[in-house]
C-alpha positions in Angstrom: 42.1 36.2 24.4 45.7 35.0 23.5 48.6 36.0 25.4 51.7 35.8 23.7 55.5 35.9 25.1 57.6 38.8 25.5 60.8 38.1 24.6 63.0 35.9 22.7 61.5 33.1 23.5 64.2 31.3 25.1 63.2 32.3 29.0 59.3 31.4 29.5 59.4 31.5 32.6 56.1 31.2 33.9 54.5 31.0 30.3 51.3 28.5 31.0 51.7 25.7 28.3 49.6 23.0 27.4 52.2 19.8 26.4 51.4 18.7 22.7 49.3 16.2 22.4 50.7 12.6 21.2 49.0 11.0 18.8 47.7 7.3 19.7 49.5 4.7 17.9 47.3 1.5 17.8 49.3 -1.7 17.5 49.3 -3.5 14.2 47.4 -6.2 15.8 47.5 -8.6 12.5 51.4 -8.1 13.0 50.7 -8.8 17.3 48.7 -11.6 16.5 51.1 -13.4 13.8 54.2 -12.9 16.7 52.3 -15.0 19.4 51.2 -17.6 17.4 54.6 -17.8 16.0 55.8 -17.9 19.5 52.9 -20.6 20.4 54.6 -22.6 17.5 58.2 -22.8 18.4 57.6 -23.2 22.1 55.5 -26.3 20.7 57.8 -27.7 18.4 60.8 -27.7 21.1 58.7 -28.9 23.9 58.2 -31.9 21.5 61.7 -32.6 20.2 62.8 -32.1 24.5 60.1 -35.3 24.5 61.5 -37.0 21.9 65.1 -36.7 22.7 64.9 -37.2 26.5 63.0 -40.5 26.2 66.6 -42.1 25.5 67.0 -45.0 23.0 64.0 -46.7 21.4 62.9 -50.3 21.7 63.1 -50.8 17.7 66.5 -49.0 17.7 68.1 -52.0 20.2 66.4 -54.7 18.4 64.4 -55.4 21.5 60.7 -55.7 22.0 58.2 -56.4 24.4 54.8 -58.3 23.5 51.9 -58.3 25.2 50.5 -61.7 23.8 51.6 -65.1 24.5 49.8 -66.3 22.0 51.5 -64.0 19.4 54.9 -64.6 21.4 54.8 -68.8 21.4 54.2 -68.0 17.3 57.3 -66.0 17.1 59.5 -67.8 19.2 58.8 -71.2 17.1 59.5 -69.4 13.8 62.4 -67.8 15.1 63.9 -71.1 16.7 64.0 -68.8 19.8 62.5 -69.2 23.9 60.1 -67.7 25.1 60.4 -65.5 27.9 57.0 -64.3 29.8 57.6 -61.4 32.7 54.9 -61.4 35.1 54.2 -57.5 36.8 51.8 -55.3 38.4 52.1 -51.9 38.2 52.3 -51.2 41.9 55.0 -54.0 42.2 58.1 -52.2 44.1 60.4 -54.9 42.3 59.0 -54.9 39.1 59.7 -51.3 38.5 63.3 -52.2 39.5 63.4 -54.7 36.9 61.9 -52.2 33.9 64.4 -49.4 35.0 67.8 -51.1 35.9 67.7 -54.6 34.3 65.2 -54.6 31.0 67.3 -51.0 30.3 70.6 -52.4 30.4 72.2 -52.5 26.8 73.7 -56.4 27.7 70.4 -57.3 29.1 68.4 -56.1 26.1 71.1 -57.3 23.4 71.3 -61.2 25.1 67.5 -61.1 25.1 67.0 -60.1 21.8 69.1 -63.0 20.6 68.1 -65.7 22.7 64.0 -64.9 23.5 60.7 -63.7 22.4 59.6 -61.7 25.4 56.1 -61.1 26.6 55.1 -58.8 29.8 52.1 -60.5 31.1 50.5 -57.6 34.1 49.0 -60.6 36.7 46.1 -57.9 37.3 44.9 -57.8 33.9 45.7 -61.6 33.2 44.7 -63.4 36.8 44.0 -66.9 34.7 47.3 -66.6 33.2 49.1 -66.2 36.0 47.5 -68.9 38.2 48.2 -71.2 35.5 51.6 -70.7 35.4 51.7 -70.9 39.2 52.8 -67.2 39.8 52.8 -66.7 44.1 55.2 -63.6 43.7 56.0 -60.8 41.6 58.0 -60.6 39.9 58.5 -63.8 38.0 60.0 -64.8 35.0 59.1 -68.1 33.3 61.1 -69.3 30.1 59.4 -71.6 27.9 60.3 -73.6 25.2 58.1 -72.5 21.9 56.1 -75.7 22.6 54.8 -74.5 26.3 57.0 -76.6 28.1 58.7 -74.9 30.8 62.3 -74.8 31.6 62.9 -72.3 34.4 62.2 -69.6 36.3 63.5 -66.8 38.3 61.7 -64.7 41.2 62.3 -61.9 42.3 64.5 -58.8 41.3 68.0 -59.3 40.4 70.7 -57.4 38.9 71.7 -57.1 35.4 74.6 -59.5 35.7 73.0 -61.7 38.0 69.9 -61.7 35.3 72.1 -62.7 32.5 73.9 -65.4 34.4 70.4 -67.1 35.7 68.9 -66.9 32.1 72.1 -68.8 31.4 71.8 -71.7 34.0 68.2 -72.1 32.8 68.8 -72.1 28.9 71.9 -74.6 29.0 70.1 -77.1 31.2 67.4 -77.2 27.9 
């Protein structure tokens, strides 16, 4: 049985409606699915280029490089008429890290090594034989070599930027 409304319509008061039911609307989830991976991608792509800019300048973009072979280094240096330089580290060396942040990062550093020296970073850790050959007692040390093996100085210890520049110096004009 059906009851029906007396009236205009517009006062129901007390009229005992059911609210219409909505229809379900189902995502699109080929459109879901292509948002979030597109999301996935550009959250990639700038979590990349934050890397790539933050890292600060390059080695190959100052002309200045690090080798990890004396061997390779003493070969460079003699065709490049150039010293060689050989930095002795450990990783948990206090001083050493000083020296990789603050001196090997300074743009005067890196520019009067590139001209003058064929670097090589030598860890004493890795390269025990090494080091005891070339009489390393403390990290870290820095031994400059002529590209024939011979060596003409040394510096021990951390020191400033300046004070690096000006001890490289002393040792290269008493060659």
């Amino acid at each position: 049985m059906r009851v029906k409304a007396v009236g205009g319509g517009a006062g129901r008061a007390g009229a005992s409606r059911r609210p219409a039911r909505r229809a379900k609307v189902k995502p699109n989830n080929a459109r879901r699915n292509l948002l979030i991976s597109t999301l996935i991608v550009l959250l990639v792509v700038v979590g990349v280029a934050v890397w790539v800019f933050s890292a600060g300048p390059s080695e190959s973009t100052s002309e200045f490089k690090w080798l990890t072979s004396l061997e390779e280094a003493v070969e460079e240096a003699s065709a490049q008429g150039k010293l060689v330089l050989i930095d002795f580290y450990a990783e948990w060396c206090g001083p050493c890290k000083l020296m990789d942040d603050e001196v090997y990062t300074d743009p005067d550093v890196r520019a009067f090594l590139s001209e003058k020296f064929v670097c090589v970073k030598v860890n004493v850790d890795e390269n025990p034989g090494l080091a005891r050959e070339y009489n390393v007692a403390f990290i870290p040390t820095v031994v400059v070599l002529t590209p024939s093996g011979v060596e003409l100085g040394r510096i021990v210890g951390y020191l400033p930027p300046d004070n690096f520049i000006s001890e490289l110096s002393g040792i290269i004009s008493q060659s």
